[in-house]
CHARMM-style PDB file with segment names, atoms N, HN, CA, C and O in Angstrom:
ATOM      1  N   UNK     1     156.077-170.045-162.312  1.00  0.00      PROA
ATOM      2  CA  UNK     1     157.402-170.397-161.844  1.00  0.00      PROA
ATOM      3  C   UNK     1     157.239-171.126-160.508  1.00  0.00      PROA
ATOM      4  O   UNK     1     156.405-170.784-159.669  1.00  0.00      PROA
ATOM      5  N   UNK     2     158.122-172.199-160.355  1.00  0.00      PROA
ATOM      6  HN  UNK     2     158.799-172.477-161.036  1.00  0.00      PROA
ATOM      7  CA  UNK     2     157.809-173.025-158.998  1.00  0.00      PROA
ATOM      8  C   UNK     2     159.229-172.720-158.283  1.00  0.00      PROA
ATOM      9  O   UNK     2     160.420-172.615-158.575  1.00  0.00      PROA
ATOM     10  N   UNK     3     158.455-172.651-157.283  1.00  0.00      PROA
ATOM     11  HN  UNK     3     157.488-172.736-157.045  1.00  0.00      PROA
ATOM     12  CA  UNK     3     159.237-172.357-156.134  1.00  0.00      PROA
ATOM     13  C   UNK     3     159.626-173.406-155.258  1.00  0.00      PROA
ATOM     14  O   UNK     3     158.746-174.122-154.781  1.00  0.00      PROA
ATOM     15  N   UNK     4     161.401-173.691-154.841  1.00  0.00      PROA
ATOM     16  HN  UNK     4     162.117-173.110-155.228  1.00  0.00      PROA
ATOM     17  CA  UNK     4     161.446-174.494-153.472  1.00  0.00      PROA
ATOM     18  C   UNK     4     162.032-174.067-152.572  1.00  0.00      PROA
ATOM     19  O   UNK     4     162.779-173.152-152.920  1.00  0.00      PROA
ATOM     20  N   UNK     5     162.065-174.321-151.389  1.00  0.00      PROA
ATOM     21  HN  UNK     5     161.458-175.064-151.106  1.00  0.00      PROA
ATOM     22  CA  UNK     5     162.798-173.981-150.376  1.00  0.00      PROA
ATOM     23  C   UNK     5     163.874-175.215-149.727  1.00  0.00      PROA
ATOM     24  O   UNK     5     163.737-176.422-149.526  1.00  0.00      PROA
ATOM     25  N   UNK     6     164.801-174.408-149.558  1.00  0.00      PROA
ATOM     26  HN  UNK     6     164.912-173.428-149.721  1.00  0.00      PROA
ATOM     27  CA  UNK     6     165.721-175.363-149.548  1.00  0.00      PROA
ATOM     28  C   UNK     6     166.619-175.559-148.359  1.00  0.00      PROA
ATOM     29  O   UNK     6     167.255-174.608-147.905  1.00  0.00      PROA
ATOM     30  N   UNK     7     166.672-176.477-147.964  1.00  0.00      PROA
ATOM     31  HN  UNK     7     166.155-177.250-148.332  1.00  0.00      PROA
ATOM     32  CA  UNK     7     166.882-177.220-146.263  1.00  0.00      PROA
ATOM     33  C   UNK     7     168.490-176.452-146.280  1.00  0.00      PROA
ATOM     34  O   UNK     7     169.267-176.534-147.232  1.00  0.00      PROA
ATOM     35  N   UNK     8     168.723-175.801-145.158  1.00  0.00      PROA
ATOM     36  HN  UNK     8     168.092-175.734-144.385  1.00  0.00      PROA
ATOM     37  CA  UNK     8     169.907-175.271-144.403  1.00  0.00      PROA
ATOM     38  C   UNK     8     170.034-175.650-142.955  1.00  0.00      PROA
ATOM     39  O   UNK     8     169.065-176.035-142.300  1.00  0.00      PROA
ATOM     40  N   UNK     9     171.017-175.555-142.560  1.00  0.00      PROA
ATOM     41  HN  UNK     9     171.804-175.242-143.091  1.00  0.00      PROA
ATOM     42  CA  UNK     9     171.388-175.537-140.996  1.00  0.00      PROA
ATOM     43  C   UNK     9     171.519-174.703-140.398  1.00  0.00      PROA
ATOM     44  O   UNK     9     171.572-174.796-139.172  1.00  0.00      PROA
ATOM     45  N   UNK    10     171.650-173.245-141.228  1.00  0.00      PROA
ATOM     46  HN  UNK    10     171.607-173.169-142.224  1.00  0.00      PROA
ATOM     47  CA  UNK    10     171.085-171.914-140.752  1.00  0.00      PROA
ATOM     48  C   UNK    10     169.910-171.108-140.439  1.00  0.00      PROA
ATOM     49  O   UNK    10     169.068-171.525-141.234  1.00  0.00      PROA
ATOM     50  N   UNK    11     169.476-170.368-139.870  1.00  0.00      PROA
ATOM     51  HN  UNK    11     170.159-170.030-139.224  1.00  0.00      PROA
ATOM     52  CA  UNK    11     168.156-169.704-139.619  1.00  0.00      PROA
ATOM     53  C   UNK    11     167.609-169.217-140.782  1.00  0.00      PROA
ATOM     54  O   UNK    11     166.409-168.986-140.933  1.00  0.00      PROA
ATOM     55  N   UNK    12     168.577-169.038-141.708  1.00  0.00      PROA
ATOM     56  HN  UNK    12     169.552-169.227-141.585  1.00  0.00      PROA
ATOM     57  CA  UNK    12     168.799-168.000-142.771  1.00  0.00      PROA
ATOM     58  C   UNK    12     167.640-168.658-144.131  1.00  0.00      PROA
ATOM     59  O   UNK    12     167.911-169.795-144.517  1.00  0.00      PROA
ATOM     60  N   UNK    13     166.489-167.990-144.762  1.00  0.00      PROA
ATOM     61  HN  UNK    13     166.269-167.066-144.448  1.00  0.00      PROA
ATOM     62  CA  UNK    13     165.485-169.366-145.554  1.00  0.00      PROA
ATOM     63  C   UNK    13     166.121-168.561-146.789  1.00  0.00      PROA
ATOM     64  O   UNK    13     166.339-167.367-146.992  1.00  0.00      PROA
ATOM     65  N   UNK    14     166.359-169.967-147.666  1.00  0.00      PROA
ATOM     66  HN  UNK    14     166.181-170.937-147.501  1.00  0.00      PROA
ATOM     67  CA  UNK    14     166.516-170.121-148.575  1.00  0.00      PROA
ATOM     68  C   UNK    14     165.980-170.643-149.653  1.00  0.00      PROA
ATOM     69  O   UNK    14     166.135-171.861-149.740  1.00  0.00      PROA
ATOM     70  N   UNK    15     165.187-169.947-150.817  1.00  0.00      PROA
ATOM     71  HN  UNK    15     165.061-168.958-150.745  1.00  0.00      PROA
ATOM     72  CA  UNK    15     164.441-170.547-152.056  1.00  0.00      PROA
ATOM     73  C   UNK    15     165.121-170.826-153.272  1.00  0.00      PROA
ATOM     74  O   UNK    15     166.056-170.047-153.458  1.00  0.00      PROA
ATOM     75  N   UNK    16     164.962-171.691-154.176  1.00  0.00      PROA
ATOM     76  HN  UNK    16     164.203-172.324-154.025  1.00  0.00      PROA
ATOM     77  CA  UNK    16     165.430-172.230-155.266  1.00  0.00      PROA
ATOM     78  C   UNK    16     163.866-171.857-156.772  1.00  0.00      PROA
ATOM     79  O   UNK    16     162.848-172.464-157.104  1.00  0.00      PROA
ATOM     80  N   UNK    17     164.358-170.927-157.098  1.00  0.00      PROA
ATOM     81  HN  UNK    17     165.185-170.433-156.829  1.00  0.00      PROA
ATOM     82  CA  UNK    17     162.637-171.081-158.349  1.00  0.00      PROA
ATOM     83  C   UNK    17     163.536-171.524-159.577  1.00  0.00      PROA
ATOM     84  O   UNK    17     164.735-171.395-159.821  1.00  0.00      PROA
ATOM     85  N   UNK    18     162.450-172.112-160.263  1.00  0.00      PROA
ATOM     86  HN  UNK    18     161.475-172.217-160.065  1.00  0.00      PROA
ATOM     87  CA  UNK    18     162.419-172.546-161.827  1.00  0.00      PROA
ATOM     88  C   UNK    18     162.247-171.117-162.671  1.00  0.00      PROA
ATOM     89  O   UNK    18     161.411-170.277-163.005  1.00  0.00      PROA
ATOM     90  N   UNK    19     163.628-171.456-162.765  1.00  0.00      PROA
ATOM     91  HN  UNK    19     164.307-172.138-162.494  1.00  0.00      PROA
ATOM     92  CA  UNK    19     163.405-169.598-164.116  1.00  0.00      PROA
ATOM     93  C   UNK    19     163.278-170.239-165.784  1.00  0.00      PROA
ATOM     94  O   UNK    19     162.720-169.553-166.641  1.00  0.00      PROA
ATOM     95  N   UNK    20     163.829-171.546-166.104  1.00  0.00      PROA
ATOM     96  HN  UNK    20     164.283-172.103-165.408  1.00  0.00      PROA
ATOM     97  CA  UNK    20     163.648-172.077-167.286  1.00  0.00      PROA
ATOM     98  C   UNK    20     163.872-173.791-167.019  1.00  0.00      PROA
ATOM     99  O   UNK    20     164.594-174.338-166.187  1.00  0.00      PROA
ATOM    100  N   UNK    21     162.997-174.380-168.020  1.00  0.00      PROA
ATOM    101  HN  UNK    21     162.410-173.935-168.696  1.00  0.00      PROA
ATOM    102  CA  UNK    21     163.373-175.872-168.242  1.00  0.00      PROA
ATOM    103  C   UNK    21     163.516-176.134-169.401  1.00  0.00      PROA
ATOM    104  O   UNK    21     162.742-175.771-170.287  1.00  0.00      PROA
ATOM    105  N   UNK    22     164.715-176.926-169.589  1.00  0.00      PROA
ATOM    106  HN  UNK    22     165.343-177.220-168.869  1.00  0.00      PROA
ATOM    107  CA  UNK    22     165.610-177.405-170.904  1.00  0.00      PROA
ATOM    108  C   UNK    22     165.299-178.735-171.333  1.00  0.00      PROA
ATOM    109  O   UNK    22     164.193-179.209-171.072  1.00  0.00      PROA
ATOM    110  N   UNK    23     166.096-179.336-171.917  1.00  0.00      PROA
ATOM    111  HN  UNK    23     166.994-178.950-172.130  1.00  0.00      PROA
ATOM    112  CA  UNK    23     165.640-181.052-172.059  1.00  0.00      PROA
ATOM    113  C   UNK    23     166.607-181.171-171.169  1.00  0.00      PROA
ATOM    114  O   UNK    23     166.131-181.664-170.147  1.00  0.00      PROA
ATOM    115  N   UNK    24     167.854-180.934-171.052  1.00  0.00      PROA
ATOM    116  HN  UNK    24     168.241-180.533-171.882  1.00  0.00      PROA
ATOM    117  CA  UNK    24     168.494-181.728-170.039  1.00  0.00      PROA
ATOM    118  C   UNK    24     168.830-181.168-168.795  1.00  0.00      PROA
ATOM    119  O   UNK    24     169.779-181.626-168.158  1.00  0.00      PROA
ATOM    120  N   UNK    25     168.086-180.127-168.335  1.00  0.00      PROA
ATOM    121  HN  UNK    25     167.316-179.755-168.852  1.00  0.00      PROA
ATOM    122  CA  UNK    25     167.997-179.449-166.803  1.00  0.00      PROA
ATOM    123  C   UNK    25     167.095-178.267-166.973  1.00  0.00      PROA
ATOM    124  O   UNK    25     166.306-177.985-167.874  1.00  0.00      PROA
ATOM    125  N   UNK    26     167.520-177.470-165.540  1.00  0.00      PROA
ATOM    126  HN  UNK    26     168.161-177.700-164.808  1.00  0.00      PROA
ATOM    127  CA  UNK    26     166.733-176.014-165.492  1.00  0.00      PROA
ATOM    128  C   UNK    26     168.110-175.041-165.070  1.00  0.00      PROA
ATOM    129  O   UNK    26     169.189-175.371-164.578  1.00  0.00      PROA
ATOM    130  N   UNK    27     167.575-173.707-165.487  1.00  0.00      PROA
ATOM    131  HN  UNK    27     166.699-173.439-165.886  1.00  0.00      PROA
ATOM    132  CA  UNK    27     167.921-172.521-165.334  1.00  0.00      PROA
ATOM    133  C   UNK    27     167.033-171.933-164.009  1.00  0.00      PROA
ATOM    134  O   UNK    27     165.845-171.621-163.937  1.00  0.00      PROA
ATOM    135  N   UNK    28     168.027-171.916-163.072  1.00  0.00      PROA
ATOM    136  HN  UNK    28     168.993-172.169-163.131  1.00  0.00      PROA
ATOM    137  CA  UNK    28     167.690-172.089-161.509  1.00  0.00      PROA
ATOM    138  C   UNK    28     168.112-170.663-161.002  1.00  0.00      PROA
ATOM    139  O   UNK    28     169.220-170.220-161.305  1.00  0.00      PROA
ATOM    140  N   UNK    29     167.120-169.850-160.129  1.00  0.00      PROA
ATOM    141  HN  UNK    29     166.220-170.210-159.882  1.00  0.00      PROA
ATOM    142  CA  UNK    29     167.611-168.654-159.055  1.00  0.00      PROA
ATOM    143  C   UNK    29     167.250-169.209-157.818  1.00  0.00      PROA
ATOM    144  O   UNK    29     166.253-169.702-157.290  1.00  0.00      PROA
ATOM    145  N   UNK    30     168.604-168.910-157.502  1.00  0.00      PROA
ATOM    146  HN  UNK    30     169.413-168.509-157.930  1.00  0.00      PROA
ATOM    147  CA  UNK    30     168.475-169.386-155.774  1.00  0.00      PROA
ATOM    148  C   UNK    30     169.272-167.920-155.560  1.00  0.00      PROA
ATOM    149  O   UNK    30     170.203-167.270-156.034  1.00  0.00      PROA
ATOM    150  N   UNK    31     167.779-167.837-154.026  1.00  0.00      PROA
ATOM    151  HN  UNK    31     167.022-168.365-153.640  1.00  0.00      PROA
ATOM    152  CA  UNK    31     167.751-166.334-153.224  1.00  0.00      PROA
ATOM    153  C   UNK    31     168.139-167.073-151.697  1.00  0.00      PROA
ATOM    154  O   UNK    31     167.370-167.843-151.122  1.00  0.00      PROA
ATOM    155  N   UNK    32     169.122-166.780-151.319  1.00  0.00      PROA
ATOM    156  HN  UNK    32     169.747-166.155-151.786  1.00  0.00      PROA
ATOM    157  CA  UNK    32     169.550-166.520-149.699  1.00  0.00      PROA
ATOM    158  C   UNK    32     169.474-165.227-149.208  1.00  0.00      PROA
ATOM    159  O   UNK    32     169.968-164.139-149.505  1.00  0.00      PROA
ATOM    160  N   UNK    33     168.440-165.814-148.071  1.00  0.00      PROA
ATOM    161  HN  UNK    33     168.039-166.698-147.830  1.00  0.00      PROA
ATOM    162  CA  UNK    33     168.162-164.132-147.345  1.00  0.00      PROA
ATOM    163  C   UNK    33     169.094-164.152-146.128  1.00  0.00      PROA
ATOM    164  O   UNK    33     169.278-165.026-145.280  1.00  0.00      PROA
ATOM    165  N   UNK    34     169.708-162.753-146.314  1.00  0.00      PROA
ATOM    166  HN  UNK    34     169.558-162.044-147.003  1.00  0.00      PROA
ATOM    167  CA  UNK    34     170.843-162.750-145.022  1.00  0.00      PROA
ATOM    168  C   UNK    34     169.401-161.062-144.043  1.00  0.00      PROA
ATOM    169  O   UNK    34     168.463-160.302-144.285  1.00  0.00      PROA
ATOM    170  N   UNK    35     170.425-161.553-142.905  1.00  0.00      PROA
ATOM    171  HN  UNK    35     171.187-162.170-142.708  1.00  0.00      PROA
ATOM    172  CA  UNK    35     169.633-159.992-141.817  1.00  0.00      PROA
ATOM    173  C   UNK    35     169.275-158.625-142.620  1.00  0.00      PROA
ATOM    174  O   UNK    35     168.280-157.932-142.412  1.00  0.00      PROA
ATOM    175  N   UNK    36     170.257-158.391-143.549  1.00  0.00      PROA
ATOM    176  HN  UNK    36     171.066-158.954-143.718  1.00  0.00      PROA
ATOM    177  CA  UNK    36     169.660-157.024-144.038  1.00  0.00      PROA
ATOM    178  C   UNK    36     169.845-157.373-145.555  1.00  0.00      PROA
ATOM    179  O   UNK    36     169.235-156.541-146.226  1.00  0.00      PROA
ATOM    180  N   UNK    37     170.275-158.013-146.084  1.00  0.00      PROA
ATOM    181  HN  UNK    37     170.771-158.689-145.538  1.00  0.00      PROA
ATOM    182  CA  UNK    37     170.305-158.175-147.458  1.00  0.00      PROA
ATOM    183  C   UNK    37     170.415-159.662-148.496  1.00  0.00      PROA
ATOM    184  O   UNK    37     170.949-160.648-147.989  1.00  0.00      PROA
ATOM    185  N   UNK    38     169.854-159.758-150.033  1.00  0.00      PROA
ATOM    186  HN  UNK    38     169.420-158.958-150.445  1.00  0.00      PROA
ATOM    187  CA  UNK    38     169.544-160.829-150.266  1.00  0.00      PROA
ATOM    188  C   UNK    38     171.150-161.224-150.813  1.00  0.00      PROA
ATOM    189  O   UNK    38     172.149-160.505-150.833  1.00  0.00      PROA
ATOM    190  N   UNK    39     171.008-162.379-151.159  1.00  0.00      PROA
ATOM    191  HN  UNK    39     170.196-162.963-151.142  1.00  0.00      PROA
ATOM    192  CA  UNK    39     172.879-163.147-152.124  1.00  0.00      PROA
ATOM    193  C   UNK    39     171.643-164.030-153.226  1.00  0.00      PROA
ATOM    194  O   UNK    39     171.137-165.073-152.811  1.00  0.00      PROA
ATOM    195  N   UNK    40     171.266-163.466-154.622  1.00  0.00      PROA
ATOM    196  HN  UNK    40     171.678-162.619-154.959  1.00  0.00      PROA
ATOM    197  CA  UNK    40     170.761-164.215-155.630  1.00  0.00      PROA
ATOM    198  C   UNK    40     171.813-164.431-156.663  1.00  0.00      PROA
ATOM    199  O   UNK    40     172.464-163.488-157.111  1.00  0.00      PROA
ATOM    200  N   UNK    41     172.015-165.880-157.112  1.00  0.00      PROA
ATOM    201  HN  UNK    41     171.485-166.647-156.748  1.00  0.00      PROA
ATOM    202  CA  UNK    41     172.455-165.917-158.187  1.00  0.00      PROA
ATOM    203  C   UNK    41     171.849-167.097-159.157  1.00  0.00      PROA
ATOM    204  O   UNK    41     171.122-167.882-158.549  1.00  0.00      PROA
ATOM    205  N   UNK    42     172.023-167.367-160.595  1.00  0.00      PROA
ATOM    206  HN  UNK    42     172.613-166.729-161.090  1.00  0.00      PROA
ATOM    207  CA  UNK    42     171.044-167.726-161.515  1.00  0.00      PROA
ATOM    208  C   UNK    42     171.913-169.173-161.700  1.00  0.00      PROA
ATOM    209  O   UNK    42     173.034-169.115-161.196  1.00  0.00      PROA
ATOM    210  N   UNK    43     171.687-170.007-162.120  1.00  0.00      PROA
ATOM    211  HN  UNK    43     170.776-170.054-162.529  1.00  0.00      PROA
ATOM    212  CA  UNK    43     172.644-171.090-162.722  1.00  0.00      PROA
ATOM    213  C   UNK    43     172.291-172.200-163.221  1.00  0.00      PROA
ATOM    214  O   UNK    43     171.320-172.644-162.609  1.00  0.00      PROA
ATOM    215  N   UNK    44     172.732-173.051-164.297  1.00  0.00      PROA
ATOM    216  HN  UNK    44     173.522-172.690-164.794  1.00  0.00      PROA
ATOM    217  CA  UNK    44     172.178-174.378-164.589  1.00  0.00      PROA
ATOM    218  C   UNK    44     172.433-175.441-163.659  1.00  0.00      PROA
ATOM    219  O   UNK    44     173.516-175.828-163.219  1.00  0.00      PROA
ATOM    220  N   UNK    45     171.493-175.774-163.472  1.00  0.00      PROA
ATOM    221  HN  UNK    45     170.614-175.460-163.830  1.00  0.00      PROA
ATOM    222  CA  UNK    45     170.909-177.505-162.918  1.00  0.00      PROA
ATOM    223  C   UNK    45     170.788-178.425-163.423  1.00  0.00      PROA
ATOM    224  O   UNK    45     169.712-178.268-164.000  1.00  0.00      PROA
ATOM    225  N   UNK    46     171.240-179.658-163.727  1.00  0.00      PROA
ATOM    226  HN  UNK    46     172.113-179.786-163.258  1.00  0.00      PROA
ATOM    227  CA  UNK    46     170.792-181.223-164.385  1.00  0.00      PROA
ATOM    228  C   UNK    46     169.933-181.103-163.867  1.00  0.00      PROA
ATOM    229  O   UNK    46     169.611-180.424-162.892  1.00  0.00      PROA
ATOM    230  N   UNK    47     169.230-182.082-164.772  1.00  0.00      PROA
ATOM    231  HN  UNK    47     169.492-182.634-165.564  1.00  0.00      PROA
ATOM    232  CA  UNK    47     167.503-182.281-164.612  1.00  0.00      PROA
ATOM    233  C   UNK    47     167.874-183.650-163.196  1.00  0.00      PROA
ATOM    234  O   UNK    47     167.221-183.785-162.162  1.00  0.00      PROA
ATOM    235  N   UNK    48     169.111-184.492-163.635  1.00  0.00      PROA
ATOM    236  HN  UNK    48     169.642-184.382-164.475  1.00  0.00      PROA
ATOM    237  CA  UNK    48     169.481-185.480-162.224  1.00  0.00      PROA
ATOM    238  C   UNK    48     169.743-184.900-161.157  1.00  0.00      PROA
ATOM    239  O   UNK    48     169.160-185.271-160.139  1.00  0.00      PROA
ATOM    240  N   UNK    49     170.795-183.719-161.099  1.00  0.00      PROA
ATOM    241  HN  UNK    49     171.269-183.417-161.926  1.00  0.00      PROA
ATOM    242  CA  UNK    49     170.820-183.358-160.204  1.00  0.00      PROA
ATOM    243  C   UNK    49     169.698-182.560-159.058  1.00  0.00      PROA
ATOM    244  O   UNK    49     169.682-182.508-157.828  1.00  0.00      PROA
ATOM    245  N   UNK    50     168.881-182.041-160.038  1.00  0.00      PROA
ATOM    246  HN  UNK    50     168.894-182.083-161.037  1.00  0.00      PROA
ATOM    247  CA  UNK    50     167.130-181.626-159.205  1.00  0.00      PROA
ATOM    248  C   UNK    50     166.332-182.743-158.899  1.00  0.00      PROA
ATOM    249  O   UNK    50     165.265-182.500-158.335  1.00  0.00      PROA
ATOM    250  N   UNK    51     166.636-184.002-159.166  1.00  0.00      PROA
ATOM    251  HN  UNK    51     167.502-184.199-159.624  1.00  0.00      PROA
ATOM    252  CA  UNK    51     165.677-184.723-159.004  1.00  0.00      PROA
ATOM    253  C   UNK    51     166.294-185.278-158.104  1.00  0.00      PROA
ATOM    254  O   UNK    51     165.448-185.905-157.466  1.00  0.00      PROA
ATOM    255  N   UNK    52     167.641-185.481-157.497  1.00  0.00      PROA
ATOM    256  HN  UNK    52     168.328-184.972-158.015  1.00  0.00      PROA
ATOM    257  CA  UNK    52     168.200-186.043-156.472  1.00  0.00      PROA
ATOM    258  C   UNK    52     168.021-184.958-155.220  1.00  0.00      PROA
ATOM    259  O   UNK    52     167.609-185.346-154.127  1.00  0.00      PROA
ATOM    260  N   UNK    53     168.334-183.689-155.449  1.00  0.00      PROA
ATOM    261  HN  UNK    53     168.668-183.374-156.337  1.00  0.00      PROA
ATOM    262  CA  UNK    53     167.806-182.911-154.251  1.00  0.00      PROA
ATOM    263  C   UNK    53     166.197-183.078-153.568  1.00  0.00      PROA
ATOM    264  O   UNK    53     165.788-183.179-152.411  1.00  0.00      PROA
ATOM    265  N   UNK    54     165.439-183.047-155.113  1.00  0.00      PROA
ATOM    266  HN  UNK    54     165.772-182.965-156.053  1.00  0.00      PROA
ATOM    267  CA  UNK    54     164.478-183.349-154.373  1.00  0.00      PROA
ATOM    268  C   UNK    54     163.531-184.891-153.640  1.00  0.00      PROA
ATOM    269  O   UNK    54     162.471-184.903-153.014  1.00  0.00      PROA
ATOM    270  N   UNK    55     164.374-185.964-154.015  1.00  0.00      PROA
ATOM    271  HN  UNK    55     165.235-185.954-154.523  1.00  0.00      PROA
ATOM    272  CA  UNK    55     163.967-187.362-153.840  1.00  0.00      PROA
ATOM    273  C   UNK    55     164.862-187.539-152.172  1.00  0.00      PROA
ATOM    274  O   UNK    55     164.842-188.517-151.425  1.00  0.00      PROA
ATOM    275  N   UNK    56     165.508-186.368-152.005  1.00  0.00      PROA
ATOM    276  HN  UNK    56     165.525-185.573-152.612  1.00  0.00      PROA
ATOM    277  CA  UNK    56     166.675-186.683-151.158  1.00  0.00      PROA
ATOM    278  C   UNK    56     165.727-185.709-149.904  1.00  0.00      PROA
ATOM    279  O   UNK    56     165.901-185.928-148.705  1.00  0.00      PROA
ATOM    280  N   UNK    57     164.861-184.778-150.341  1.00  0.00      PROA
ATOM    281  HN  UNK    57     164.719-184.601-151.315  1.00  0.00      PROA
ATOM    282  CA  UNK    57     164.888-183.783-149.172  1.00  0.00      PROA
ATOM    283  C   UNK    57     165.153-182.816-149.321  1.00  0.00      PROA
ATOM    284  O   UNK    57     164.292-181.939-149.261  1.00  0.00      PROA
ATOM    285  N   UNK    58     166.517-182.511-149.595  1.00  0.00      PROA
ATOM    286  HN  UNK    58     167.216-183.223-149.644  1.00  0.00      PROA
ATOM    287  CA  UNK    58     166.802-181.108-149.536  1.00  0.00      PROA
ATOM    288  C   UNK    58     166.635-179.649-150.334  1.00  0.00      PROA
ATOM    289  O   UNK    58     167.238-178.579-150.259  1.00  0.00      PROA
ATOM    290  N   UNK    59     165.419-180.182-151.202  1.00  0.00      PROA
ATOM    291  HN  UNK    59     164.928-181.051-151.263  1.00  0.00      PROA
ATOM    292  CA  UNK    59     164.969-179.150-151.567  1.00  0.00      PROA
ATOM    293  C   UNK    59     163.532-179.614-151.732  1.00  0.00      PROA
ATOM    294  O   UNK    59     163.315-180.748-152.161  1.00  0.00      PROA
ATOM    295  N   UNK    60     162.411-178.681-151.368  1.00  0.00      PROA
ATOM    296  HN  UNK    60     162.588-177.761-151.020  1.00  0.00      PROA
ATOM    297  CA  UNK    60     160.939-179.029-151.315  1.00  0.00      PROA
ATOM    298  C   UNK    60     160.100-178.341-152.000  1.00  0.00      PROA
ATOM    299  O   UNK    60     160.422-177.154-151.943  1.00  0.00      PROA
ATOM    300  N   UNK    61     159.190-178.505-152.614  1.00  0.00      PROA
ATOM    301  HN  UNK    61     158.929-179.469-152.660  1.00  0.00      PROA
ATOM    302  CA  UNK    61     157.917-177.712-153.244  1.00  0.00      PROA
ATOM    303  C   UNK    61     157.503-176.598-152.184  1.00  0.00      PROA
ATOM    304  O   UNK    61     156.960-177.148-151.227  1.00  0.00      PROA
ATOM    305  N   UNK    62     157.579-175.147-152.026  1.00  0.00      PROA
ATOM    306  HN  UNK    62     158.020-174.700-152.804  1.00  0.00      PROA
ATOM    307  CA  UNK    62     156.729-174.854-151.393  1.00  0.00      PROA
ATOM    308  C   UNK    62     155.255-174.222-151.741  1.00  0.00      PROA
ATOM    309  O   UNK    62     155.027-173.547-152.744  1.00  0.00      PROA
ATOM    310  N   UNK    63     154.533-174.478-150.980  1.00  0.00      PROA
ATOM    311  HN  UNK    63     154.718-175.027-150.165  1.00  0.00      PROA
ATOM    312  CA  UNK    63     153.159-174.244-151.052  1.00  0.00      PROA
ATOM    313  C   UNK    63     152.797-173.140-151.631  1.00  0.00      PROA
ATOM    314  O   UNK    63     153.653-172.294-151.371  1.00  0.00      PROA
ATOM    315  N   UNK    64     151.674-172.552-152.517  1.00  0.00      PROA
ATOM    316  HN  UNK    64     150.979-173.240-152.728  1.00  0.00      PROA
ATOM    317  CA  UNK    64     151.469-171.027-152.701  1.00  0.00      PROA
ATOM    318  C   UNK    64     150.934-170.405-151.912  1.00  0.00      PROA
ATOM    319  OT1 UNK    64     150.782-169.195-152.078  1.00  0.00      PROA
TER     320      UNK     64
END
């Protein structure tokens, strides 16, 4: 599963992983970590719309 992290204006880090890929997007969990507790929720992505976050920046490969 690949993992990104994803650009905020808050302190607060935020990851995006690949939970499934479709032909025409992914099945996406994005985890926001707050001070004492996480906010995860699951959702579909266009395969355009991931490829514009990531051609754009705001979401990045992170490293293992």
């Amino acid at each position: 599963m690949k993992t990104f992290a994803i650009k905020s204006a808050d302190c607060a880090p935020s990851v995006l992983e690949l939970v499934n890929e479709m032909e025409d997007g992914f099945v996406v969990r994005i985890v926001r970590h707050r001070d004492d507790w996480e906010d995860v929720s699951e959702e579909f992505m266009t395969r355009e719309l991931f490829d514009t976050c990531v051609r754009t920046g705001y979401i990045y490969e992170k490293s293992a």
